[in-house]
C-alpha positions as CSV (number, residue, x, y, z in Angstrom):
1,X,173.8,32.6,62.9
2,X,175.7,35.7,64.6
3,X,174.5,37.9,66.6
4,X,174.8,41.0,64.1
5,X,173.9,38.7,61.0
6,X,169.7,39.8,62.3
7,X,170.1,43.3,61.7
8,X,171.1,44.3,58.3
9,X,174.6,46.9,58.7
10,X,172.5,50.0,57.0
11,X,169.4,49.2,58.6
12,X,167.7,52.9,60.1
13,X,167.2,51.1,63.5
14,X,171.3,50.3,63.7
15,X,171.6,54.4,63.9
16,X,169.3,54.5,66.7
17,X,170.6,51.5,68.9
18,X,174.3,53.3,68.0
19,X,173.2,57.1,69.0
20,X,171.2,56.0,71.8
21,X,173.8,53.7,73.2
22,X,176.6,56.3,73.0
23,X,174.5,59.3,74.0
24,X,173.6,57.8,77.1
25,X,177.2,56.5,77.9
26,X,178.8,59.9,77.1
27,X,176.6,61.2,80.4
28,X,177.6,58.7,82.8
29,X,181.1,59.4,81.5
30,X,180.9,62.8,82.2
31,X,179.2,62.2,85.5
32,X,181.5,59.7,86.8
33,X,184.8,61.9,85.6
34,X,183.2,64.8,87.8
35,X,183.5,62.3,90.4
36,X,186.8,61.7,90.0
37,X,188.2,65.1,89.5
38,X,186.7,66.1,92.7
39,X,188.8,63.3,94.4
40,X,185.9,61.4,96.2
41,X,186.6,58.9,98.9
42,X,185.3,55.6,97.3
43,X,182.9,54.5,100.1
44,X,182.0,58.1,101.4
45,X,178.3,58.6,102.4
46,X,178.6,62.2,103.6
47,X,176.6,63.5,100.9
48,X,179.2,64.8,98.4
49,X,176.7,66.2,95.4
50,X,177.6,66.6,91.5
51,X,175.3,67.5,89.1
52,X,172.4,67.6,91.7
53,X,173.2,64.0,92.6
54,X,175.1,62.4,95.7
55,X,177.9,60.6,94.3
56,X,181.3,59.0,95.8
57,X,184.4,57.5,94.7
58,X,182.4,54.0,93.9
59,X,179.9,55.6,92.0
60,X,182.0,57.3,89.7
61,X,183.7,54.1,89.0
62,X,180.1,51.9,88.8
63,X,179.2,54.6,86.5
64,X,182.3,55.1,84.1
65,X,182.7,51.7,83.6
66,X,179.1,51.6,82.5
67,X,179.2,54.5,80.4
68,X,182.5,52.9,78.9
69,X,180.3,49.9,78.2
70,X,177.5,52.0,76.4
71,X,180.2,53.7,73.9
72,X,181.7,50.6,73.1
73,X,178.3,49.5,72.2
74,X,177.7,52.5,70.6
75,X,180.9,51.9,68.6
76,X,179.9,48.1,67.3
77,X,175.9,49.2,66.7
78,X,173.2,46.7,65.6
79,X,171.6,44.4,68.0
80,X,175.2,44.1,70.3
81,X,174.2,47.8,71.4
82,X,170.7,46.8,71.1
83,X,171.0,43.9,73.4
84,X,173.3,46.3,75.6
85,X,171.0,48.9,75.7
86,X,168.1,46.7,76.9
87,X,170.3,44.9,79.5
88,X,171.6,48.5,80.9
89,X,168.6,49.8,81.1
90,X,167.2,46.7,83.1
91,X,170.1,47.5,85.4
92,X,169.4,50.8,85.9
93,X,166.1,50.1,86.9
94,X,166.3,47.3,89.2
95,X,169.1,49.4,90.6
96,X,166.6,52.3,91.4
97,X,164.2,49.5,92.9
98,X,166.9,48.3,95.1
99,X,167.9,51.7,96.1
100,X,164.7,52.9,97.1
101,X,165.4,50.5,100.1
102,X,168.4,51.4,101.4
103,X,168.4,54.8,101.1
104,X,169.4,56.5,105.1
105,X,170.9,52.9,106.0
106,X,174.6,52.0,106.4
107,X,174.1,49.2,103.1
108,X,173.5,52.4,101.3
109,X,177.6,52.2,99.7
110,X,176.9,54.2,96.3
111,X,175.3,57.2,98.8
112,X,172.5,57.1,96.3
113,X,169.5,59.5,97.4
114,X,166.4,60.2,96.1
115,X,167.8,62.1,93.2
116,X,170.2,59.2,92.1
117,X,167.4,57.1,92.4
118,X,165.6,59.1,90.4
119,X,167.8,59.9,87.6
120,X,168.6,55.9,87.9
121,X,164.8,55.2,86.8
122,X,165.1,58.0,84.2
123,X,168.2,56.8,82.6
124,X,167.2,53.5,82.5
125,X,163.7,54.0,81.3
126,X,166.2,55.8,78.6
127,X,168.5,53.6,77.9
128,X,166.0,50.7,77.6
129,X,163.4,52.6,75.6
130,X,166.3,52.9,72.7
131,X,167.8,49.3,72.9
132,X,163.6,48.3,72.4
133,X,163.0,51.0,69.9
134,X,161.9,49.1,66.5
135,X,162.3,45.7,68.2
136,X,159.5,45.3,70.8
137,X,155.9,46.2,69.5
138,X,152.9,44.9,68.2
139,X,153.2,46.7,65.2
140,X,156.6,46.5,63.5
141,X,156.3,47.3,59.4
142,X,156.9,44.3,57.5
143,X,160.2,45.8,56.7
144,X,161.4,45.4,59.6
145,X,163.9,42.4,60.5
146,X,162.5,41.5,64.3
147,X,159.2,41.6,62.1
148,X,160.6,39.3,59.7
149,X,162.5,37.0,62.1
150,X,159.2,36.6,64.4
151,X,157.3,35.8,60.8
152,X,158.9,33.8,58.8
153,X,156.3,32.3,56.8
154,X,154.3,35.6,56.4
155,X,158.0,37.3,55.1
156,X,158.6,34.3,52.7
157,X,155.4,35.5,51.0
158,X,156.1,38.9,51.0
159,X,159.7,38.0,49.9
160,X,158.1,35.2,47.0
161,X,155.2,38.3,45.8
162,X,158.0,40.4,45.7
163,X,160.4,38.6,43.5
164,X,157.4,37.4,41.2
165,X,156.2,40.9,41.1
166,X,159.8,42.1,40.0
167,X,160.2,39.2,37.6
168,X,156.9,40.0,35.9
169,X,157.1,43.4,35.3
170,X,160.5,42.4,33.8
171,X,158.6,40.0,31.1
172,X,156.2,43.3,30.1
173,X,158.4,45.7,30.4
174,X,160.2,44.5,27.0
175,X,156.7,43.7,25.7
176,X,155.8,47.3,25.8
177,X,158.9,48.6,24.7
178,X,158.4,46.5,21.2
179,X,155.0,47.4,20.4
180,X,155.8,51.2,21.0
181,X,158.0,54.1,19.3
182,X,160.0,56.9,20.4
183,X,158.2,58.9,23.1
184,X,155.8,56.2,23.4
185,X,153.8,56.5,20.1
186,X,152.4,53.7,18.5
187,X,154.3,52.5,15.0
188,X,152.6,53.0,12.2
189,X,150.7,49.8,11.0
């Protein structure tokens, strides 16, 4: 089984793993492009700020190619941006963690500060809360496909009632179409 072959392509949760995916990559785009344009050195821990954030060359590069990563993701959709989402956001997370600990020391190389970190826990609480939307809960609808994967039995009988329920009101519905007229009325005996 593929990857995509869990998520069904019109699904309502594909639109949110797409939007989500490519909303989120658009603004490390822009952020890393305003690092660029302002010709940062890549390794520069002076304090250069964009957008309220320190930034230098390698940070606009770190976050271009990430937000590169989220569009393409956005572009594909299903559980590839999904997956990507969740794994981002992990990223982002553990990257604000890791921060935290080097900020005002020389293995500080992104010249994150307490902004960046910030906006890293943020963004990544972001970015992971729509790669997990409709796939991590303890109470998906039955319609759901995580549902449905995660209870196979239980969705077999749904699927079984379902088909039995369609098949019989097949059988009556030609049944009630003999025994009654136009509009509805009874024939007369």
């Amino acid at each position: 089984m593929r990857l995509r072959d869990e998520l069904p392509v019109d699904h309502k949760l594909a639109t949110v793993y797409r939007y989500g995916a490519a909303l989120c990559g658009v603004i490390l785009l822009v952020f890393g492009a305003l690092g660029f344009a302002g010709r940062l050195s890549p390794f520069d821990t002076k304090g250069t700020h964009i957008a309220g954030l320190s930034t230098n060359g390698l940070l606009s590069l770190v976050s271009v190619v990430f937000g590169l990563a989220l569009v393409a993701g956005g572009v594909v959709g299903g559980n590839l941006a999904s997956t990507l989402n969740m794994c981002v956001g992990s990223l982002f997370l553990v990257s604000g963690f890791a921060h935290l600990f080097v900020l005002d020391r020389p293995t500080n190389i992104l010249d994150f500060g307490i902004s960046n970190v910030l906006f890293s826990f943020v963004m990544g609480l972001l970015i992971l809360t729509f790669g997990m939307y409709g796939r991590v809960s303890g109470g998906l609808a039955h319609d759901n496909p995580y549902w449905r994967r995660r209870h196979p039995r239980e969705a077999a009988r749904e699927a079984l009632a379902a088909r039995c329920g369609t098949q019989q009101a097949a059988l009556v519905a030609p049944v009630s179409a003999d025994r009654t007229g136009p509009l509805g009325s009874r024939p007369p005996a």
